[in-house]
C-alpha positions in Angstrom: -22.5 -1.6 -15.5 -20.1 -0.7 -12.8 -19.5 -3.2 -9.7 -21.7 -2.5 -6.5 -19.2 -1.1 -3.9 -19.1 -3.3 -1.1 -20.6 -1.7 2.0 -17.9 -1.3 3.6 -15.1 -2.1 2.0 -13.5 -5.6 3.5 -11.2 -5.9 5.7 -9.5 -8.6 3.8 -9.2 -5.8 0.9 -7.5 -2.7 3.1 -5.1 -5.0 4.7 -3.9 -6.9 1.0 -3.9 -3.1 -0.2 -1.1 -2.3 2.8 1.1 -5.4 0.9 0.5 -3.8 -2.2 1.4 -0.5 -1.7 4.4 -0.7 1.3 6.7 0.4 -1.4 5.9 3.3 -2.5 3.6 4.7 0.4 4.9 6.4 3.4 4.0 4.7 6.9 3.1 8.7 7.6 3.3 9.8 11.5 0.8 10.4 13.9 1.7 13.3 16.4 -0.1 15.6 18.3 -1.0 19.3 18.1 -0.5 21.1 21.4 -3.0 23.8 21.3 -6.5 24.5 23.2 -9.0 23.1 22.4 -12.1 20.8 23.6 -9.9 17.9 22.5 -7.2 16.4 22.4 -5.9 16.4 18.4 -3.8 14.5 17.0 -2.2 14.8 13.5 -2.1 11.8 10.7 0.6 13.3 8.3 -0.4 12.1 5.0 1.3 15.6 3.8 4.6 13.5 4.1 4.0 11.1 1.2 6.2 11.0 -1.8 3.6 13.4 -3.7 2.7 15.1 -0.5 -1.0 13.0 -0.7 -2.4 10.1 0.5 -3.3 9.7 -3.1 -0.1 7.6 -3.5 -2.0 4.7 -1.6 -5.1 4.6 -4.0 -3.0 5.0 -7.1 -1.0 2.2 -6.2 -3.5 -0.2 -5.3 -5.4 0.4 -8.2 -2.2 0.0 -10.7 -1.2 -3.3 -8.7 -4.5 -4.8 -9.8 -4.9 -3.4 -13.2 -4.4 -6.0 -16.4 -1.0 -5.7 -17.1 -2.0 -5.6 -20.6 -3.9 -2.4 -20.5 -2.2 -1.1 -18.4 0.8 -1.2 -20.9 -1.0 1.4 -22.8 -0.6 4.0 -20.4 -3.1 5.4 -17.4 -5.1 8.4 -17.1 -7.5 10.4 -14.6 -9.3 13.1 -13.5 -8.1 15.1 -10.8 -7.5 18.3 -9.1 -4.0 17.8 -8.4 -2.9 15.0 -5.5 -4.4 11.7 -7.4 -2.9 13.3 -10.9 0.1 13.1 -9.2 -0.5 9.8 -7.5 -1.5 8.5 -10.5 2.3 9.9 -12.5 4.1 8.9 -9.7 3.4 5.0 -10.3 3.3 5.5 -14.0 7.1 6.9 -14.0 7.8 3.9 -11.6 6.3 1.4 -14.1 7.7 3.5 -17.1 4.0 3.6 -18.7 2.3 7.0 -20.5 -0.3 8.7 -18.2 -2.7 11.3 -18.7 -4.4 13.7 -16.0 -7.4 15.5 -16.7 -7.8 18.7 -14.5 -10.4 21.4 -13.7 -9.8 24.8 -15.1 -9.2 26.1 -11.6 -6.6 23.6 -10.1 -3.7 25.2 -8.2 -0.5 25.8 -10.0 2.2 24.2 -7.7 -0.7 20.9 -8.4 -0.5 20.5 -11.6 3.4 22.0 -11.9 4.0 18.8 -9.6 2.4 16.6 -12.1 4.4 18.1 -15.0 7.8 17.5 -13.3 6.2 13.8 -13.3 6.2 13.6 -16.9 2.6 13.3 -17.2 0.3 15.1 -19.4 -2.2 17.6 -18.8 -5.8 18.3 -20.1 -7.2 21.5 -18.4 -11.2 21.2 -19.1 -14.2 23.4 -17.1 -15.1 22.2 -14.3 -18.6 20.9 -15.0 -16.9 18.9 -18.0 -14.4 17.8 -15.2 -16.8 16.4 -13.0 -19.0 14.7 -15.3 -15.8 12.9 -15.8 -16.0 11.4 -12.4 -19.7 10.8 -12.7 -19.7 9.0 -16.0 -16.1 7.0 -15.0 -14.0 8.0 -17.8 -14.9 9.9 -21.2 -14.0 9.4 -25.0 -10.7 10.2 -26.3 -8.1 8.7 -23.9 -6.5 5.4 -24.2 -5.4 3.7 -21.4 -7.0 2.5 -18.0 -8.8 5.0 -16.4 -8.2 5.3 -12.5 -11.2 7.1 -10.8 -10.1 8.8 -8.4 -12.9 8.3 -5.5 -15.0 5.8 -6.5 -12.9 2.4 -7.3 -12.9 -0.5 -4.9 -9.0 -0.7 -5.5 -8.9 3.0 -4.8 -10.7 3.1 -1.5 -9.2 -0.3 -0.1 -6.1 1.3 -0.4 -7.5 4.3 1.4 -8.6 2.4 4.3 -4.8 1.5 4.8 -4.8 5.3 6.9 -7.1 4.0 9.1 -5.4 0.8 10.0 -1.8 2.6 10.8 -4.5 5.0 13.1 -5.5 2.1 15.4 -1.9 0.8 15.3 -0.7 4.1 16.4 -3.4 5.2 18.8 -5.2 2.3 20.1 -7.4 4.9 22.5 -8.4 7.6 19.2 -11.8 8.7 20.0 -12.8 9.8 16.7 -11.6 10.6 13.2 -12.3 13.6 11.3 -11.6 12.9 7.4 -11.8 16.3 4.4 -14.8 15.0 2.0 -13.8 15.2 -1.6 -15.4 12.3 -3.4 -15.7 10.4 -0.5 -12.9 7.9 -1.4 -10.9 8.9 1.5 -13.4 9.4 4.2 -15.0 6.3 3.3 -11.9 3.9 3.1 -11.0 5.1 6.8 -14.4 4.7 8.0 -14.0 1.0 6.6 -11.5 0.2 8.3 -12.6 1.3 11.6 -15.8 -0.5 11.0 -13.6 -3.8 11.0 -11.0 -2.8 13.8 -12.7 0.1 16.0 -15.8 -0.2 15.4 -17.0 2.1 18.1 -15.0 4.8 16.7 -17.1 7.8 15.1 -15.6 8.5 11.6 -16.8 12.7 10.5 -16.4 14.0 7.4 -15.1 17.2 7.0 -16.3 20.1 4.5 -16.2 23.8 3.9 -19.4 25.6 3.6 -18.7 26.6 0.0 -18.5 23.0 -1.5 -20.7 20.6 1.3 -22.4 18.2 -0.3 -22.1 15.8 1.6 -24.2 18.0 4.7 -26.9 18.8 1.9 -27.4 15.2 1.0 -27.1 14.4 5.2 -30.0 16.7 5.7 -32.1 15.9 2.4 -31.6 12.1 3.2 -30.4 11.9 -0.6 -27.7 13.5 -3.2 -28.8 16.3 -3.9 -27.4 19.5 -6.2 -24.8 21.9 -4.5 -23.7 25.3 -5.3 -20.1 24.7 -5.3 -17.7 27.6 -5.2 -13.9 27.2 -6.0 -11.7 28.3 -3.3 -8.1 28.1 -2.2 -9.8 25.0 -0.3 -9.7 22.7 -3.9 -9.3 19.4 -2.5 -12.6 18.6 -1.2 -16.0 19.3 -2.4 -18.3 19.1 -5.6 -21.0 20.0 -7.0 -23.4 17.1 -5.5 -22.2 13.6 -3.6 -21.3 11.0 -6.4 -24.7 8.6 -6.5 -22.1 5.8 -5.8 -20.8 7.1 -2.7 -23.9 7.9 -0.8 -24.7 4.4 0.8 -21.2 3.9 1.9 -20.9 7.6 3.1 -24.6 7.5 4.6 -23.6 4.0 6.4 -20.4 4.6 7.5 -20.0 8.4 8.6 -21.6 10.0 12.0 -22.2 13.4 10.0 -20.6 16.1 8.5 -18.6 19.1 10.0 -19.0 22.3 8.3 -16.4 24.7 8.8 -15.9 28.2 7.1 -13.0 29.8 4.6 -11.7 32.1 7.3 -11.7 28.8 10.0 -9.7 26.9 7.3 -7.4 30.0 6.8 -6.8 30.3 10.2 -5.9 26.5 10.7 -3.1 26.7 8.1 -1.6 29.4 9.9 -2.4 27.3 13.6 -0.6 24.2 11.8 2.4 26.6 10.5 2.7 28.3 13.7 2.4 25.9 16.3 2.9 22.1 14.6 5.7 23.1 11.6 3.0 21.4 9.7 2.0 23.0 6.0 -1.5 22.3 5.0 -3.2 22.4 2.1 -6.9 23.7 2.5 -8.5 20.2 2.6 -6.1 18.9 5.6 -6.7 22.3 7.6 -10.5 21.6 7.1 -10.0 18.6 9.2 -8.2 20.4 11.7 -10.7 23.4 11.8 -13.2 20.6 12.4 -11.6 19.3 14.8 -11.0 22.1 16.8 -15.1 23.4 16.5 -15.3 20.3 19.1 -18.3 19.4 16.9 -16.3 15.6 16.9 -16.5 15.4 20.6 -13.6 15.1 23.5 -10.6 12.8 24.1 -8.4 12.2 21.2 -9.5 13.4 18.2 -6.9 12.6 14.8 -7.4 15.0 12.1 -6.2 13.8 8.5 -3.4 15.8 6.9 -4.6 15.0 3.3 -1.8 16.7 1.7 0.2 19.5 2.3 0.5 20.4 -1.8 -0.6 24.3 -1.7 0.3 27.3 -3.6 3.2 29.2 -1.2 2.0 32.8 -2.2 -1.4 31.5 -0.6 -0.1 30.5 2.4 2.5 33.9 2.2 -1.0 35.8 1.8 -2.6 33.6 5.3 0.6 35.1 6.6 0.1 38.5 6.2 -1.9 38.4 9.6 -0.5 39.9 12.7 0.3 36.8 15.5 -2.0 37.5 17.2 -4.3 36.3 15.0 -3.5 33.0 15.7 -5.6 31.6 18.5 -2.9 29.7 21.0 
């Protein structure tokens, strides 16, 4: 039976995790986006980490606690892209085998990065995938298994995003987080729990995979008809049973943007803050900008800029105008 995950996750936990994982994570900036809008938004880069993730934290933690003698036998997970390559990153480091299990519709330059890592890949549909993550491993792989939302380890070193935050930008008004699994979202919110508590923590999804608003309104998990998209980072088919009381406790609500919003928030970020986006971090910033996370400053998180380049060539394609100022 799996541990309870502490509601939220302590303090004590996220700030060991920012030992751990000094390292090999990236102390990633914090810098503003001039553009209108009914805020003021500000940027946590997490695009910048060695894999172009904030995965990197999670993995890290995790490996730093695993028994060394497991973990001797190699790691594995299941991923769409940024914690595979978390994950391979701090296997090369540690010179150990790893395995990443991926959903038949990851992007290419994802799973081409965990390649060049030296890990191996197992493409599987997604609703094989994502039972996967519900079930915390499957039969067949050897090794310890990392999950890549829903481990104590994981999310602790998660929160370490909202800690450099409040370090950063002692006057943030709110934070608005892409919902994937939850791991992300809910580690910030943890942290801002212990050090800004009156901070509003949002999640941020895109209408084709929001779970997380379903199970908001239905006041429990509930099925959702996901749809893959060019936004792969975030979203699922219903909110993992283990996430929901941290995710109910800790978030103010969800924000529920479109494709085309998303879209258009790459090109905003390309255009106007040399940042490049993968659809999850965009989602954040398309939140952000809806004002539905209020005035005053407002930090969006980057949470990885690892996208296919003809599907940012293709946002392009747009006249300039296009892009709101």
């Amino acid at each position: 039976m799996r541990e309870p995950l502490p509601v939220p996750v302590p303090l004590a936990d996220i700030e060991a995790a920012r030992r751990r994982v000094a390292g090999t994570a990236v102390r990633t900036p914090l810098l503003r986006l001039h553009i209108d809008a009914p805020c003021t938004l500000w940027l946590k880069l997490e695009n910048l980490q060695p894999i172009g993730s904030f995965k990197i934290r999670g993995a890290a933690n995790a490996m730093a606690l695993a028994d060394p003698d497991a973990l001797a036998r190699g790691v594995w997970t299941a991923s769409a892209g940024n914690m595979a390559q978390g994950v391979a990153w701090c296997a090369r480091e540690r010179g150990i085998p790893c395995t990443v299990v991926v959903p038949d519709h990851a992007p290419a330059a994802k799973v081409q990065a965990v390649e060049r890592l030296g890990a191996r890949v197992v493409r599987t549909p997604h609703e094989d995938w994502w039972r996967i993550l519900v079930d915390h491993g499957a039969p067949g792989y050897d090794g310890v298994f990392i999950h890549p939302v829903s481990e104590r380890a994981v999310i602790a070193g998660n929160g370490t995003v909202g800690l450099e935050i409040v370090d950063d930008l002692p006057a943030v008004d709110a934070v608005v987080v892409p919902y994937g699994g939850g791991g992300l979202a809910c580690g910030i919110a943890s942290a801002m729990a212990a050090v800004a508590p009156h901070v509003p923590v949002f999640a941020a999804e895109v209408d084709t995979a929001a779970p997380l608003a379903a199970a908001l309104r239905a006041g429990e998990p509930v099925p959702f008809d996901y749809q893959p998209s060019f936004v792969d980072g975030i979203g699922g088919r219903s909110v993992l049973a283990e996430m929901w009381p941290l995710a109910r406790r800790l978030l103010t609500n969800s924000i529920v943007v479109t494709l085309d919003e998303v879209r258009d928030a790459v090109r905003v970020l390309l255009a106007r803050g040399r940042v490049l986006a993968e659809g999850a971090g965009a989602a954040a910033v398309a939140a952000g900008r809806s004002g539905a996370a209020g005035s005053g400053n407002v930090v969006c998180v980057i949470s990885g800029g690892n996208i296919n380049l003809d599907t940012v060539a293709a946002f392009l394609a747009p006249p300039a105008a296009a892009i709101r100022p």
